[in-house]
Structures are given as C-alpha cells and as structure tokens.
RODOGU-421558 format. One line per field, with one value per residue (C-alpha): chain; x, y, z. Coordinates in steps of 0.2 Angstrom, whole numbers, m for minus. Last residue first. Layout:
<nodes>
c: [A, ...] .
u: [X, ...] .
v: [Y, ...] .
w: [Z, ...] .
</nodes>
This chain:
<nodes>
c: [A, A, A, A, A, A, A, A, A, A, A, A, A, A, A, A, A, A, A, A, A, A, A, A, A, A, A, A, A, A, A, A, A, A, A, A, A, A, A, A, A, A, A, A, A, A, A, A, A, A, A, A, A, A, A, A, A, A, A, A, A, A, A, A, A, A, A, A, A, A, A, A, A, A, A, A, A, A, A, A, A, A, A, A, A, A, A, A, A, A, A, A, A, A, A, A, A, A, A, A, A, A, A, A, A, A, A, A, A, A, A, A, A, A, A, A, A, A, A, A, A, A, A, A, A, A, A, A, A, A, A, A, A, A, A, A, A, A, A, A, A, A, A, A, A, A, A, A, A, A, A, A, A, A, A, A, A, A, A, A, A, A, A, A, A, A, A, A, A, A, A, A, A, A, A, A, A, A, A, A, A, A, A, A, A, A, A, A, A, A, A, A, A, A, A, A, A, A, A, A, A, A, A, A, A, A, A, A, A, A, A, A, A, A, A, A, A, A, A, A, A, A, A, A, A, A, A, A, A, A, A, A, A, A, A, A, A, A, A, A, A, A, A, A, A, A, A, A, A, A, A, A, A, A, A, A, A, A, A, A, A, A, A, A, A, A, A, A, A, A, A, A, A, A, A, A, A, A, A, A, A, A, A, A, A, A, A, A, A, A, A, A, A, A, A, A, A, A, A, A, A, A, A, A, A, A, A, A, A, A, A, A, A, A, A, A, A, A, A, A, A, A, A, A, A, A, A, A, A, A, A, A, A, A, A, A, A, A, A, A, A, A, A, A, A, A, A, A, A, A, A, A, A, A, A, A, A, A, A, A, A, A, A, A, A, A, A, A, A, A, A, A, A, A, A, A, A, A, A, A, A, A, A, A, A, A, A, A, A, A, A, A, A, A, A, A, A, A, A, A, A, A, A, A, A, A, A, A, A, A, A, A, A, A, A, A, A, A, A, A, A, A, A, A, A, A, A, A, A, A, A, A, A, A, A, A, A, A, A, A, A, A, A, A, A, A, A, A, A, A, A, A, A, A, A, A, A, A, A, A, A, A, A, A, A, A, A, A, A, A, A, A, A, A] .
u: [143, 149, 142, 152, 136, 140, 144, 134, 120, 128, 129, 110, 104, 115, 106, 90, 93, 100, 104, 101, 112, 125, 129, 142, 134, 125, 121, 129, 135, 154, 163, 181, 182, 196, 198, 205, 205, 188, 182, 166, 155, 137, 120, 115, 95, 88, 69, 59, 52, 68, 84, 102, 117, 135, 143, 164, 181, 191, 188, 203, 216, 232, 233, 247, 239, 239, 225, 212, 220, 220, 199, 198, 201, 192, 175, 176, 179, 170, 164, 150, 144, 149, 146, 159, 164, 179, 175, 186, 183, 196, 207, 222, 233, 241, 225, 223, 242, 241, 227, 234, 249, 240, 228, 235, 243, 239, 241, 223, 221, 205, 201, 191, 181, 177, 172, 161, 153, 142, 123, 119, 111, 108, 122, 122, 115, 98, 104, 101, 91, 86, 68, 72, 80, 64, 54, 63, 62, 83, 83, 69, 71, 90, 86, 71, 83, 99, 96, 112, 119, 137, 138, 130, 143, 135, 141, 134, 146, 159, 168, 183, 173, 168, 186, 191, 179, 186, 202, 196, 189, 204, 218, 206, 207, 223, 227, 232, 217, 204, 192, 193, 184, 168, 155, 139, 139, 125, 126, 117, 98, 88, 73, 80, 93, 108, 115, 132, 137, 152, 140, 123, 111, 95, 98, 109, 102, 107, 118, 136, 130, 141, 148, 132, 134, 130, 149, 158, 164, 168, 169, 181, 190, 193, 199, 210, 219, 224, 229, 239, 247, 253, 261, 271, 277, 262, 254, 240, 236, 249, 252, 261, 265, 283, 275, 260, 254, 257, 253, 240, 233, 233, 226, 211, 207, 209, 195, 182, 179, 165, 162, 161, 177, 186, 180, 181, 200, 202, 194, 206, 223, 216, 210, 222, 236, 225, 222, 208, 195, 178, 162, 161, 171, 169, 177, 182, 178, 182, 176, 182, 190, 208, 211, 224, 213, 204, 216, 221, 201, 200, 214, 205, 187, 193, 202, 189, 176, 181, 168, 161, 158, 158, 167, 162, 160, 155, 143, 152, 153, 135, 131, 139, 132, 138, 157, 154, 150, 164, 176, 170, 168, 189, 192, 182, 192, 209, 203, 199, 217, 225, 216, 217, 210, 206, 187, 190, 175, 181, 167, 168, 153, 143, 126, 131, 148, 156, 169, 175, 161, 144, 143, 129, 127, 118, 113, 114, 99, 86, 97, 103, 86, 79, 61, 64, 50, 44, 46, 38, 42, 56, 42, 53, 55, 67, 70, 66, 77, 92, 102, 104, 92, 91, 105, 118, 115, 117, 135, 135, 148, 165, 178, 167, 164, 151, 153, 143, 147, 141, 137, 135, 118, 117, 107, 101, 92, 82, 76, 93, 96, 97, 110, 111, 130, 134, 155, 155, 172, 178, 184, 187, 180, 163, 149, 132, 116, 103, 94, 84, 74, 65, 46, 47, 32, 18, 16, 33, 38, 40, 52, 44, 51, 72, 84, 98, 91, 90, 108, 108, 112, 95, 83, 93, 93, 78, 67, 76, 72, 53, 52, 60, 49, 34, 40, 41, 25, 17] .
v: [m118, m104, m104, m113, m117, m135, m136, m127, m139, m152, m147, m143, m162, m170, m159, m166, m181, m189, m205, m212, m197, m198, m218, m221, m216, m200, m193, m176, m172, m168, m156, m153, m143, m141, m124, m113, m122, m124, m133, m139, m146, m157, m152, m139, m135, m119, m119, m133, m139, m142, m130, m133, m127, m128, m128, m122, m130, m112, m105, m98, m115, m114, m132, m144, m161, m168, m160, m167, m186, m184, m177, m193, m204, m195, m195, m214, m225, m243, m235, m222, m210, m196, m196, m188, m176, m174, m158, m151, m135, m136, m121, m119, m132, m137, m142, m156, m162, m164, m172, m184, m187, m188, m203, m215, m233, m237, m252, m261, m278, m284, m301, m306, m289, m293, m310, m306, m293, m281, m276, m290, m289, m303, m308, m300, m311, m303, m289, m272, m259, m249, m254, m270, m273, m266, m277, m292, m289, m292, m273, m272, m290, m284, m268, m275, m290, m279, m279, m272, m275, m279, m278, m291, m304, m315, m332, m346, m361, m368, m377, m367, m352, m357, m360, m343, m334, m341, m338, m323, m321, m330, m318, m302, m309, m311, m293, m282, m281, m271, m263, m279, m290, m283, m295, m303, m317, m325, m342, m344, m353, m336, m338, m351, m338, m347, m337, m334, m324, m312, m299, m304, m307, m295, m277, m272, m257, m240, m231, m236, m233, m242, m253, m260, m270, m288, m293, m297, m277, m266, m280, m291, m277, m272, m288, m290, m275, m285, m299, m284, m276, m294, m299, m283, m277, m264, m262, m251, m249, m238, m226, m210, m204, m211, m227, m236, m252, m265, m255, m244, m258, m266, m252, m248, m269, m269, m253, m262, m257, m252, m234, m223, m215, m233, m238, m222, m220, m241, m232, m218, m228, m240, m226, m215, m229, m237, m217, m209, m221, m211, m206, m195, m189, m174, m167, m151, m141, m151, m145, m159, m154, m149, m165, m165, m164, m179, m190, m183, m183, m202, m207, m194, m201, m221, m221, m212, m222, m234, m227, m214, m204, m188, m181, m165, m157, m140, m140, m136, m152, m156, m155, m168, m181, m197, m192, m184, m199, m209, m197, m200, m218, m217, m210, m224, m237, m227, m227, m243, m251, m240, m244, m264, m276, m296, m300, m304, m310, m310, m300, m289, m285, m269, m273, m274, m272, m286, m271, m260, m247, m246, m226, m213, m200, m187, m169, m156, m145, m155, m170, m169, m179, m170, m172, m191, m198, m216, m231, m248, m265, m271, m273, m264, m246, m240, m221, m209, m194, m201, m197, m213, m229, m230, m218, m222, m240, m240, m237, m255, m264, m271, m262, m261, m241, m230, m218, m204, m191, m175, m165, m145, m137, m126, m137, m145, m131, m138, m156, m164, m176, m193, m206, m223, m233, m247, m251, m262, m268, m281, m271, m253, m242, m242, m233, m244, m241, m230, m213, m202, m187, m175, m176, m192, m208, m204, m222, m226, m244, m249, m235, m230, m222, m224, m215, m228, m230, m211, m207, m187, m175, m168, m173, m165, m147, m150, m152, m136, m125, m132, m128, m111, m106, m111, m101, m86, m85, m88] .
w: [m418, m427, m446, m459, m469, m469, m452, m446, m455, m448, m432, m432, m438, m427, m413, m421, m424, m407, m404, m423, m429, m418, m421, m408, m393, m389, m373, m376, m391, m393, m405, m410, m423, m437, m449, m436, m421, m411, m397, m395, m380, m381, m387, m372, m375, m381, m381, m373, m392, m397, m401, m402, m392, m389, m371, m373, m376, m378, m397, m406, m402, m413, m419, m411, m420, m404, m397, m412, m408, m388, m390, m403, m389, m376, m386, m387, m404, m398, m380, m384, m371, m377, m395, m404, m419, m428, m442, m455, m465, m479, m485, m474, m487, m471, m462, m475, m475, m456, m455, m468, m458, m442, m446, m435, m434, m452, m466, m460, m470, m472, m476, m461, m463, m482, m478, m462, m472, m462, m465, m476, m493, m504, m516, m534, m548, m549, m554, m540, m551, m534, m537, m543, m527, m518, m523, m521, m505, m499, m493, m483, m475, m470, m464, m451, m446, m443, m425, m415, m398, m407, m425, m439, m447, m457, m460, m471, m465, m478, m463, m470, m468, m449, m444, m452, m439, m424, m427, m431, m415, m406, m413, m408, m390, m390, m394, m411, m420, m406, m418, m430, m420, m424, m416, m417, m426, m437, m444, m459, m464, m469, m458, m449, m440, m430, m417, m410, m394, m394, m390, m380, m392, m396, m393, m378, m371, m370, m357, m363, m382, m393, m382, m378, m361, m362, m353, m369, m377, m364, m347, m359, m366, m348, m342, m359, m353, m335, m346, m356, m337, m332, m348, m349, m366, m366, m383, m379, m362, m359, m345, m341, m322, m325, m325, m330, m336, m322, m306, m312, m320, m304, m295, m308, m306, m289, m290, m299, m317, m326, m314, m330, m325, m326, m341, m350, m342, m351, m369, m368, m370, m384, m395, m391, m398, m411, m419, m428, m426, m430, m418, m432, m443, m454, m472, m482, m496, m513, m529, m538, m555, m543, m539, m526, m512, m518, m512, m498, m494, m499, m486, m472, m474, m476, m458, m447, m459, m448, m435, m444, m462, m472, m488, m494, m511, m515, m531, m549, m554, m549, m564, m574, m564, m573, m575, m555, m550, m558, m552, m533, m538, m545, m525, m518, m526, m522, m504, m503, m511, m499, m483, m489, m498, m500, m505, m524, m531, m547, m554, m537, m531, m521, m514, m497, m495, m508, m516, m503, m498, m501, m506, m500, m509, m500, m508, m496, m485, m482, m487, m469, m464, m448, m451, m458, m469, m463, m471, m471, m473, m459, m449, m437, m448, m459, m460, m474, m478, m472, m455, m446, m448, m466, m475, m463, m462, m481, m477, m477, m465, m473, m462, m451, m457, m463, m478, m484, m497, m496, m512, m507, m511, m529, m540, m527, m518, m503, m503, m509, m522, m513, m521, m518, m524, m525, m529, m545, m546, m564, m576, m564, m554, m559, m548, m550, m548, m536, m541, m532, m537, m524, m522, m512, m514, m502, m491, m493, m490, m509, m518, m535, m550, m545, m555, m562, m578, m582, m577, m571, m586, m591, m580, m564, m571, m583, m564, m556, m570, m569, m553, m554, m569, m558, m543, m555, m562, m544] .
</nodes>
C-alpha cells in the first residue's frame, strides 16, 4: 500500500512540476465524473503572430514513461479535435452535443495524446494577421516549431518516445513533419502511422475507379468505356489522362463516388444529413454550410467548379462553413462553441467559434506534392523508425488499394507475406483486417472500416495501436 501511495504521489509532482499550470484544465463540462489523469489545453507558439491550439491528454497508464503521440487530422484545414472527440480520445462527444462519455478503447490508456489544430485558423488556432494562405511546407515547419514549443513547455516528456500520427491529409503533413523532426536529435523521435492517408495523387486516383468498379458502383458500359479510353498497353490511367473522352468518363466515377448520396467515407454506411455537394443554410448559427472537400480531387473540372463555387460566396461576404461529406458536425460544434467549455480550454474570447473544417483555409491552400515517396524513402533509410500505413476497407476518399500501390512501391524487402490479423471481443478471436510487413514499415487493413478507423471500429483500432506502440507482431 506503501509503495502504491509513493508512486501516486511520484507520478502527481512529475506532471505538476513542469507542465504549464494555466493551460491544465480543472473541470471539463459534459463529464459526469471529472478525469483522473491531467489535461491541459492552450496555446503552442510558433511565431509573433501564430497560435496553433493545442489539447493535450496525459496518458492513463504510466506517463511519465509512455510514448507521446501526436495526432493530426487532415482537410487540409479540418480540426484534429475530430480525432480526440468522435475517434480514439478518452471521452467521446455525444448527440446532444452536451455530454460526454468515457472511451474504453481510448489510445491514451496506454500513450500520452496531444492533439494539435493544424494550420493557423483550424479551429481554435489564429493567426494575428489573419493570414489564411499556406502550403505543405509552411505547415509542416509550423508544426515542427509546436513540436519544439511542446516540448520547451513540458520538459519532461523529453525523454518519452515520440510519434507522429494522423489521416486523410494528414498522409501529407505526417511524413513532411517526420523529415523534419528526424533531424532533431533533442526529440525522441520513434516512428510514425497513417491512416486512411493520401500518399500519392496518382494511386490515389488510379485505385479509387478499380474500388468503384469492384464494389459493383459502375455499370458495365461505363467499366468498357473507360477501358476503351483510359488504358492501353494493359496499363491505365485515370489520373491525368490527355484524352477528353477517358476524363468525362473519370468525372462519371467521381460523380457516382462523391455526389450521388453515397458516403465516400464508408461505402456501406449511411449518408448523414445532406446529400454531398448540397448546400444548407443553418438558422441556428446564420451561415451557409457546405458539404464537400473539393480539395481531394484538385486537378479536374469538377474541383475547378467547387471552388469556383466556393470563392463566389466569399466575395459575396457569406458566412461559410465547410463540414465534410455525410457528416454531422452539430453535436461537436455546439460542445465546443459553449462558452463553458471554452473557458474551460482557456480559449480568448476574441478567437472565431469553432468549426469542424475551415472553408477559408481549405480554399487557400496550396498543395506542393504529387507523393510522399521521397520522405518515405528518407525515413526507412535511416533503419530506425517504426512506420505504419493503415486502411479502412471500405472507405472511398483515400482507399485501401491506393495506399497498398504506395507501400509496394517503395521496393522494401517483404518478411511477412500479406496475412489475417487478429483482435479479441467478447466472441474470442475475431479477423481485424490483412497486414503485410517489411522490416520497419506495415501495411495493415481493417476490415469493415471506412475512413475514420477508430470511430468504425474501436477496439481493433485500439489493438493495432497498441502493437504498434509496443512493436509487438501484429
């Protein structure tokens, strides 16, 4: 008993001491029992005039000695508080948009989360100027200087393993920041996952038209015509094709993937509130809402006309927000925006109320990368960082196949054959998905999951996390 009381109280002076005092949080509305591990929400500076926000969970296990694991989701420009509230945090939102309730299969059980709102205008993050234009380089040296920052704030967790975590377009801003912080021998860095991430334009596009197909979306005229007009030689492109007749017949496909009322996130879900592409106007908080990402598919006509689209309704100085397809942000939104529970997460008063995605940092964002090869490639060659790409099967916005042609083209020495991985419920063993292993990089899918992992499918999320963490076999 002696002994458990020491630890305790070790445990307690080891976060008290050196963790910002301002920025831990006393009382968090929505929870009916308040947490018994710390928490603490404020500001990471990166420079004069960017405030990146960010909400840290210390973790429920051991933290003094569990890894750090920095979480980012994508858009560009959507809140990676997302993560932390409806995906893999210790306490889930629920539909009154009120209340709380504790995660089982929260991955702070076993690491401390920071979870970063990423560029500057995300969510609670500002810019003093409010500057909304950047791009994948200016992003990932911001979140390279929060990483510092953090770790200047919360000396000690220096010495803690650090990972970097994220999906969708965090398939861009996980690698950049990793090549960063590979070079920085004061961070602890151990390695990185991606889930459900875009990795490469070119895959990407190519795989999602054979997901169509093989999911039975697409007629069979339509299969033979873009068989006729996209491929030859026995090797097709859907991607930037030169002929007219194979991109209209491209543009079908998006069209069926992304307009028709089908969840492109999770093919076999349903379609939550308005039908993608739509526009709604929301009394409650007087703006415009639009749901749509025109950003995942940047280089078509489609994607011209969305933003064209979207830049009308700026200069018409219209109140936008920009939620993602099939989604309901409501019950995140009225949580966030309480006043409550700002003060709470010592958010000022002047900052802009929450959204899930910003319109205006996605309209202004400006991508610099075909593929993420070149940082892969860099990582792997130092031999000394675990990294993980995994993928839920049935999502359509970064698809399992795409990311399988990513990992494959790398040329790493396979030492474990695409084989069944398992986790357990309350049936006993249960098959989560397929892995393939090279070295120090996995490929791993779960089965029946779309495009946010944890949210599908918790407890298998939970388990491949935790082997990955652990670097145990999966």
């Amino acid at each position: 008993m002696i002994s458990l009381v020491v630890l305790i109280l070790v445990v307690h002076v080891f976060v008290a001491e050196s963790a910002p005092a301002e920025d831990e949080i006393i009382y968090l509305p929505g929870l009916v029992k308040q947490s018994s591990f710390r928490q603490y929400s404020g500001y990471l500076n990166t420079s004069e005039n960017k405030h990146l926000h960010y909400w840290f969970v210390a973790s429920q296990g051991h933290p003094e000695r569990d890894p750090v694991v920095l979480w980012l989701n994508g858009g560009p420009g959507c809140s990676s508080l997302d993560g932390l509230l409806n995906e893999h945090g210790p306490f889930l939102i629920q539909p009154d948009g009120k209340t709380l309730q504790y995660n089982p299969y929260s991955w702070n059980m076993i690491a401390n989360m920071l979870y970063l709102e990423s560029p500057a205008e995300v969510g609670f993050s500002y810019d003093d100027n409010k500057q909304y234009r950047t791009n994948d380089t200016e992003v990932s040296f911001n979140n390279y200087l929060a990483v510092k920052e953090f770790f200047r704030l919360f000396p000690e967790y220096k010495k803690n393993e650090f990972y970097i975590t994220g999906e969708s377009y965090g398939g861009i801003y996980v690698p950049t920041l990793a090549e960063r912080v590979m070079t920085d021998w004061q961070i602890n860095f151990k390695g990185m996952a991606v889930g459900n991430g875009l990795s490469s334009w070119e895959y990407n596009d190519n795989s999602l038209v054979y997901f169509a197909y093989y999911h039975g979306l697409l007629e069979s005229s339509l299969w033979s015509d873009l068989q006729k007009f996209c491929c030859s030689g026995g090797k097709c492109n859907f991607h930037n094709n030169k002929d007219q007749n194979c991109m209209s017949k491209v543009m079908e496909v998006m069209y069926l993937v992304w307009y028709s009322g089908l969840n492109a996130y999770n093919l076999y879900a349903d379609c939550i509130g308005v039908v993608p592409g739509k526009t709604r106007f929301d009394e409650n908080q007087k703006q415009l809402v639009i749901h749509d990402l025109g950003i995942l598919f940047p280089k078509n006509e489609m994607s011209l006309l969305w933003r064209k689209k979207l830049q009308g309704l700026f200069q018409s100085h219209m109140d936008v927000r920009l939620d993602p397809p099939c989604t309901n942000t409501t019950a995140c939104s009225n949580y966030l925006n309480d006043p409550n529970v700002r003060k709470a997460l010592h958010i000022p008063p002047f900052v802009q109320k929450w959204e899930m995605c910003s319109a205006k940092v996605n309209q202004n964002y400006q991508t610099l990368y075909s593929d993420m090869k070149e940082q892969y490639l860099k990582l792997l060659a130092a031999r000394k960082y675990q990294i993980l790409v995994y993928n839920g099967d049935v999502d359509m916005a970064c698809n399992f196949m795409g990311d399988e042609w990513f990992v494959d083209s790398l040329q790493q020495k396979i030492q474990v054959n695409r084989r069944t991985w398992l986790y357990k419920d309350e049936n006993g063993d249960q098959v989560g998905g397929f892995v393939k292993e090279y070295g120090n990089l996995t490929f791993l899918t779960i089965k029946g999951a779309g495009h946010m992992v944890p949210s599908d499918k918790p407890k298998a999320a939970f388990t491949f996390f935790s082997h990955f963490l652990r670097k145990e076999p999966y």
